[in-house]
Biotite code that builds the C-alpha atoms (Angstrom):
import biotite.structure as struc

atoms = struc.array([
    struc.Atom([165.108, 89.545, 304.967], chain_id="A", res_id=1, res_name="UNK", atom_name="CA", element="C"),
    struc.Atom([167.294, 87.961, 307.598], chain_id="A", res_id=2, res_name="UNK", atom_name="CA", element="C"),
    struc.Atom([170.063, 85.838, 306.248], chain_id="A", res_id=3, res_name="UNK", atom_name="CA", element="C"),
    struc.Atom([172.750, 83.965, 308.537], chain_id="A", res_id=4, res_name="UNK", atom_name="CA", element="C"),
    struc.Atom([176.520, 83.835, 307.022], chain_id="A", res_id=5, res_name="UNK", atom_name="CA", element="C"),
    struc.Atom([179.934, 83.201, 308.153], chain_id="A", res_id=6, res_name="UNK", atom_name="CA", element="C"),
    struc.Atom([181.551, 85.774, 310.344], chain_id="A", res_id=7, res_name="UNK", atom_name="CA", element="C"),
    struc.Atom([184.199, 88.213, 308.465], chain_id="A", res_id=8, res_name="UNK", atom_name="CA", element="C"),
    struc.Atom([186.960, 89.900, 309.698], chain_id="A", res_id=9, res_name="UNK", atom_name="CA", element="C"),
    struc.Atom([185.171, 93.120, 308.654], chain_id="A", res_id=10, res_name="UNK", atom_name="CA", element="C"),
    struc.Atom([182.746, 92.256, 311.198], chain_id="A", res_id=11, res_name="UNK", atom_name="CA", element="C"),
    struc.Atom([184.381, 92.734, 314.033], chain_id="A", res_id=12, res_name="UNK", atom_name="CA", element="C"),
    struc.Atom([183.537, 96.198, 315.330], chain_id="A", res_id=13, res_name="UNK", atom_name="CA", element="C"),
    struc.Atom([179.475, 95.265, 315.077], chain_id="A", res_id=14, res_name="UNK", atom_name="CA", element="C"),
    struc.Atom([180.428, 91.736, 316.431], chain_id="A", res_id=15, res_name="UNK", atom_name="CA", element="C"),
    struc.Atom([182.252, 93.148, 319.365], chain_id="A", res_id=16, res_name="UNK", atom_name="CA", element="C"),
    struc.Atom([179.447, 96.010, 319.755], chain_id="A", res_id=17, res_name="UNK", atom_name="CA", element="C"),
    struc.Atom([177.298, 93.047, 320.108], chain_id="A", res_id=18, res_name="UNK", atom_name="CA", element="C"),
    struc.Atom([179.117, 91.306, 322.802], chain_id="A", res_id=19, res_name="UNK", atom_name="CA", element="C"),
    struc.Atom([179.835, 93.982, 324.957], chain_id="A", res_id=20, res_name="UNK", atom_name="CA", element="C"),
    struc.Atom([175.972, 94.878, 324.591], chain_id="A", res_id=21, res_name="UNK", atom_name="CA", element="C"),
    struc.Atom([174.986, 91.077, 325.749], chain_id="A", res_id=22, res_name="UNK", atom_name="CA", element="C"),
    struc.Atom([177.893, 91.122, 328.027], chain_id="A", res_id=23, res_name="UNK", atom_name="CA", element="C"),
    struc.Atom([176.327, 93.969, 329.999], chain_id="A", res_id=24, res_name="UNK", atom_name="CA", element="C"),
    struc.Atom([173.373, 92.245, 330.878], chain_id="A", res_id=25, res_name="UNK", atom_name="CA", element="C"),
    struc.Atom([175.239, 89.038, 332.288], chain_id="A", res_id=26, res_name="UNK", atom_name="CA", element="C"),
    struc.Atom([177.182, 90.677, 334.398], chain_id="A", res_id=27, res_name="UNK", atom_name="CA", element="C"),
    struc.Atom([174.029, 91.668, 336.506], chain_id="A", res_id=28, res_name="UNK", atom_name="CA", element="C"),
    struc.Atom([173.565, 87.586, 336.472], chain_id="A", res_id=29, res_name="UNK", atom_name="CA", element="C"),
    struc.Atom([176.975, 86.730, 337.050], chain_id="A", res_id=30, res_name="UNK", atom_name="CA", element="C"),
    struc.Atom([179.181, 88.307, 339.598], chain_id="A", res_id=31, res_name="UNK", atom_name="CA", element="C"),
    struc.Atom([182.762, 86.804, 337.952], chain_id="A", res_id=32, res_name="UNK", atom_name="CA", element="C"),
    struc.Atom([182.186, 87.998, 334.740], chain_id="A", res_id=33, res_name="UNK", atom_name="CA", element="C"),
    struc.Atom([185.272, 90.527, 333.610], chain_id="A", res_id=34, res_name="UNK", atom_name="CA", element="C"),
    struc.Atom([184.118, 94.082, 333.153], chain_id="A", res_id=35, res_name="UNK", atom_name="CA", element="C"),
    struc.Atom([182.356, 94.643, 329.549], chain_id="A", res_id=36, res_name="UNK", atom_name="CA", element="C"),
    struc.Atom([185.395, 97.123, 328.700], chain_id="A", res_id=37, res_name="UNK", atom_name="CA", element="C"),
    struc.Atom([187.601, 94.165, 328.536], chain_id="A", res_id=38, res_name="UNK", atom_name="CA", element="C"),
    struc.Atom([185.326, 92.125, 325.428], chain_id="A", res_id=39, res_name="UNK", atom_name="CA", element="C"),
    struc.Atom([187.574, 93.142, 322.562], chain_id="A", res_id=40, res_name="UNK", atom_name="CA", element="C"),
    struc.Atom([189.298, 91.134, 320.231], chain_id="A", res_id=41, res_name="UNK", atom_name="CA", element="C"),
    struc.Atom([190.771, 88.601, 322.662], chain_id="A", res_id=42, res_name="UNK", atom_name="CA", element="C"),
    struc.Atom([187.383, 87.730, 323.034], chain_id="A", res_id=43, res_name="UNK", atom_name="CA", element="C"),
    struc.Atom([186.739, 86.891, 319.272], chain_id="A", res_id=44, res_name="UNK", atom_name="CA", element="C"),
    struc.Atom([190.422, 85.078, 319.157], chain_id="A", res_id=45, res_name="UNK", atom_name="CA", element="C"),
    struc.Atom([188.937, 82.688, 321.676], chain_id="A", res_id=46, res_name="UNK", atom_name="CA", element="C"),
    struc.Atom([185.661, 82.626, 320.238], chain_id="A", res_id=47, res_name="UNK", atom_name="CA", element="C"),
    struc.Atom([187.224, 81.424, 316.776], chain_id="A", res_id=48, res_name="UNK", atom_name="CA", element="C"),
    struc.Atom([189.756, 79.141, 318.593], chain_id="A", res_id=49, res_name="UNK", atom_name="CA", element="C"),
    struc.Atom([187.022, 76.449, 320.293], chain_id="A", res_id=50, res_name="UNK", atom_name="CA", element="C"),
    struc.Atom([185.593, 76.974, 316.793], chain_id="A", res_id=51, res_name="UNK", atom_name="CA", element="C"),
    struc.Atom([188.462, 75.452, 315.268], chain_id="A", res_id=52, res_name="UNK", atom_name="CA", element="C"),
    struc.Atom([188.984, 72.815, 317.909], chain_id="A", res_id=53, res_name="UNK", atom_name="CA", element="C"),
    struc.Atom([185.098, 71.667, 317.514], chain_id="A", res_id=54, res_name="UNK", atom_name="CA", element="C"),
    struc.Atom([185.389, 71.948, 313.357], chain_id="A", res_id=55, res_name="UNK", atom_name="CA", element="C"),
    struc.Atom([182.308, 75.054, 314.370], chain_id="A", res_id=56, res_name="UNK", atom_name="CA", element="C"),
    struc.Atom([182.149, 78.475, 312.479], chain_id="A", res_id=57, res_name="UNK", atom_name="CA", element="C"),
    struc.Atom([180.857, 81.503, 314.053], chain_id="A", res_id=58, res_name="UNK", atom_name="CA", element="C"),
    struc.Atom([177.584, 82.921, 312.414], chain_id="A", res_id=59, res_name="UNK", atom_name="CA", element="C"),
    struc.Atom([176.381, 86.656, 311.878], chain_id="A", res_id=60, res_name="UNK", atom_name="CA", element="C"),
    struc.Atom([172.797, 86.912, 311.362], chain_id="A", res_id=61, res_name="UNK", atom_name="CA", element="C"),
    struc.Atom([172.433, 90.166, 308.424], chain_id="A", res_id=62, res_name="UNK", atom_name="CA", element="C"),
    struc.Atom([169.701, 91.700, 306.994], chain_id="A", res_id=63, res_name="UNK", atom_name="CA", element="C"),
    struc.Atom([169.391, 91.884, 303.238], chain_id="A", res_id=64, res_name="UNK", atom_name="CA", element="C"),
    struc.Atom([172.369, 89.950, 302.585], chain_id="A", res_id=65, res_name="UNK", atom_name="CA", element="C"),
    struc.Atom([173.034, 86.445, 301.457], chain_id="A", res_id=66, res_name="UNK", atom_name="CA", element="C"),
    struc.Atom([172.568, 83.146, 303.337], chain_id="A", res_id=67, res_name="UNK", atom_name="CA", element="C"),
    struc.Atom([174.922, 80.661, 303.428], chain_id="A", res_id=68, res_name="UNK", atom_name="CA", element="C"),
    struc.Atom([173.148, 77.169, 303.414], chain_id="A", res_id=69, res_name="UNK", atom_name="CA", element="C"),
    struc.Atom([174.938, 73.800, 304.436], chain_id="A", res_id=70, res_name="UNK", atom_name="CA", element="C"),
    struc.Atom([175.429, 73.806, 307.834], chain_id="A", res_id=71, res_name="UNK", atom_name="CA", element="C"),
    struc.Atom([174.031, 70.782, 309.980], chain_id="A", res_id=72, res_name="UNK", atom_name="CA", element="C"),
    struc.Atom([174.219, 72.366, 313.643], chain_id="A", res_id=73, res_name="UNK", atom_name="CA", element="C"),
    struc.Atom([174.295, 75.760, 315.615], chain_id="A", res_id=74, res_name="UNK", atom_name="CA", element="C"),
    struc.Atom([175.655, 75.630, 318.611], chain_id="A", res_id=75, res_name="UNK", atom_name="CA", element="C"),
    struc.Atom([174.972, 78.133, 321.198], chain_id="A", res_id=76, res_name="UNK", atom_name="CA", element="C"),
    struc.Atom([175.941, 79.279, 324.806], chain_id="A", res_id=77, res_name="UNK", atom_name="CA", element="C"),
    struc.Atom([173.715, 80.159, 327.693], chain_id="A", res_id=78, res_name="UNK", atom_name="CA", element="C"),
    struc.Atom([174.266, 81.081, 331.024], chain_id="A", res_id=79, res_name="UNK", atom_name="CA", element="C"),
    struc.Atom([172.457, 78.456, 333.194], chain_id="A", res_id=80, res_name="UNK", atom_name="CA", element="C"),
    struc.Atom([170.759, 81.294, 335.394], chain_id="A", res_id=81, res_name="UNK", atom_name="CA", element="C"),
    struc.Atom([169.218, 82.731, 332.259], chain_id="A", res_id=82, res_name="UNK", atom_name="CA", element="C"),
    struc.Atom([166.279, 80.363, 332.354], chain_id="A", res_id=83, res_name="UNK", atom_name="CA", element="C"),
    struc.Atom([163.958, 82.458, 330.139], chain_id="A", res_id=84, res_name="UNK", atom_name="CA", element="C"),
    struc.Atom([165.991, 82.626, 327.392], chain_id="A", res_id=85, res_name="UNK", atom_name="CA", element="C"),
    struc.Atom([166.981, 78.790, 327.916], chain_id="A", res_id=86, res_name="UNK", atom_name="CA", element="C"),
    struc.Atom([163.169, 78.158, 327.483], chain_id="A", res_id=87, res_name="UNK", atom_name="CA", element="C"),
    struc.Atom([163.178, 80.642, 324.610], chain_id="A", res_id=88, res_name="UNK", atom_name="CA", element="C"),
    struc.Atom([166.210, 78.774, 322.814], chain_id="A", res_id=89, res_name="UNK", atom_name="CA", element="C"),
    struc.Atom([164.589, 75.745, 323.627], chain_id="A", res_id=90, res_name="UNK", atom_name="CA", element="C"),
    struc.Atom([161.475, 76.151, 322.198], chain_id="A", res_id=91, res_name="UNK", atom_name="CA", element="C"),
    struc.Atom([163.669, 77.117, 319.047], chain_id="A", res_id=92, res_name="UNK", atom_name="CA", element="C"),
    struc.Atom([164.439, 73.028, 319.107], chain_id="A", res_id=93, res_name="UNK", atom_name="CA", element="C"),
    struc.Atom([167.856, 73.457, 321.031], chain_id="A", res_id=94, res_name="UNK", atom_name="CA", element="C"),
    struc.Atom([168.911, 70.939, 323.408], chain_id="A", res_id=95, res_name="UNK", atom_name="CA", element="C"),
    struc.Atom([171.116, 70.386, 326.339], chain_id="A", res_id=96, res_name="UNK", atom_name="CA", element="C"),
    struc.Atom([174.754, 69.143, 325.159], chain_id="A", res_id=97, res_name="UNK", atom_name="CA", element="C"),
    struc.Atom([177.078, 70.447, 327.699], chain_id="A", res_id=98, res_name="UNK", atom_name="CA", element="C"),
    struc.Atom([176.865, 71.421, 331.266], chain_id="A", res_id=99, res_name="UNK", atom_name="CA", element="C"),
    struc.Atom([179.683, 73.384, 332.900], chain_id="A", res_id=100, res_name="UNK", atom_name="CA", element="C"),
    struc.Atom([180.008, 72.979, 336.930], chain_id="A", res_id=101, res_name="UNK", atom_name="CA", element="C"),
    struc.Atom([181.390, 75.222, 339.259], chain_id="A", res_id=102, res_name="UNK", atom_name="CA", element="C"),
    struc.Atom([181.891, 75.350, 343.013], chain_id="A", res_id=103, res_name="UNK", atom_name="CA", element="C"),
    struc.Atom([182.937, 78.484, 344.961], chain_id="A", res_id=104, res_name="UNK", atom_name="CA", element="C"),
    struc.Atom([186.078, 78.070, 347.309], chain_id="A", res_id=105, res_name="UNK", atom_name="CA", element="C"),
    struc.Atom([185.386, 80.951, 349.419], chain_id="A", res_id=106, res_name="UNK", atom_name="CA", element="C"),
])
């Protein structure tokens, strides 16, 4: 059974393994992404920084472990030119909260 928890610190190889493995398949999306070498634990610093600043936690999804019950939103982030997993998170009941902009200056 899947359970979803609160990250550890002893998850952060498979959480980074993770990252880099998602990471690899934006970059053919994105052209401004940094290389997936460079995902380490910077990466998770931030990650648990805008957590702090937005009272969020960061969730691992494990398999035959135990869930953690309680929490009252899940935030995720999705690059905008990933529309069919938009539509997939979507019809998971997600909705639009924040839209970041950008403009090229070359």
């Amino acid at each position: 059974m899947i359970a979803i928890r609160e990250y550890r610190e002893t998850d952060c190889e498979r959480m980074l393994s993770l990252i880099r493995e998602l990471h690899a398949r934006e970059v053919a999306l994105y052209d401004r992404m940094k290389p997936t070498a460079d995902m380490g634990q910077r990466y998770i610093d931030l990650l648990r920084k805008q957590c702090a600043e937005d009272d969020g936690v960061i969730l691992i999804a494990e398999e035959d472990g135990k869930a953690l019950a309680g929490r009252d939103e899940l935030r995720i982030t999705v690059h905008a030119r990933n529309e069919a997993h938009t539509g997939t998170y979507r019809s998971f009941g997600f909705d639009d909260h924040l839209i970041k902009m950008r403009k090229a200056l070359k």
